[in-house]
N, C-alpha and C positions, 0 to 999 in steps of 0.2 A: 514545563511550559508547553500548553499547546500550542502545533503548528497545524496551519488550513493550507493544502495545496490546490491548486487547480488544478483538473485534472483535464487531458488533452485527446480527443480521438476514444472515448469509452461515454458506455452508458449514466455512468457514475460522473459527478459534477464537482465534486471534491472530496479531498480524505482530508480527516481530519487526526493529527498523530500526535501523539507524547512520549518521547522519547527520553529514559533517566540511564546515564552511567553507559548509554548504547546497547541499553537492553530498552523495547516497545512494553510502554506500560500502557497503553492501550492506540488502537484502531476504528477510525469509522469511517465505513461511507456515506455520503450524501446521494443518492438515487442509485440508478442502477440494479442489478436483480438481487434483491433482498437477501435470500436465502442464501445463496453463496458469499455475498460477500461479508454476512455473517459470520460466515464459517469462515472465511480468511482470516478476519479480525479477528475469532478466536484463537484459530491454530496460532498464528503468528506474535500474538500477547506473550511475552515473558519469554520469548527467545530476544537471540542479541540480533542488533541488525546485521550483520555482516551474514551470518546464518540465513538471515529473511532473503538478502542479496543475491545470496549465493543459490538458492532454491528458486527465486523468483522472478529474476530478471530476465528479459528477450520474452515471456514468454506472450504468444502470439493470440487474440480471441478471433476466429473467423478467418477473415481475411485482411484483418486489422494489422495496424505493424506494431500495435501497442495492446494491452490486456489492466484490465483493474488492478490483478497483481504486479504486472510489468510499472505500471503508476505508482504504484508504493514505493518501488525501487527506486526511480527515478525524483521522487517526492526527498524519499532519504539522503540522495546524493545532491539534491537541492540542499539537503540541511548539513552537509561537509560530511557524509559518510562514503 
């Protein structure tokens, strides 16, 4: 089942995520810079989330207290991870 988070504080407007067995069966963003969060979405596919978690959380874009990666985390722990 897809889930659509909102996302807070980033260029990106929402992820959209599906999560099976707590492994990411896929990723996307809604806006934001294309190209990278492309590449997020792919690296991230077909690890577990805890993994995703553990690589991706705090981290900071700018002088932001949040990042598009940082939102995936935060999205997951929205969905009980």
């Amino acid at each position: 089942m897809k889930n659509i988070y909102k996302t807070h504080g980033t260029c990106s407007s929402c992820i959209e995520i599906d999560v099976e067995d707590g492994i990411l069966k896929e990723v996307a963003y809604w806006g934001g810079c294309n190209g990278n969060l492309q590449g997020i979405s792919r690296l991230v596919t077909g690890m577990k989330v805890e993994e995703v978690i553990a690589k991706l959380e705090g981290i900071q874009c700018g002088t932001r207290s949040t990042s598009c990666p940082d939102q995936l985390c935060r999205a997951l722990h929205d969905m009980g991870y």
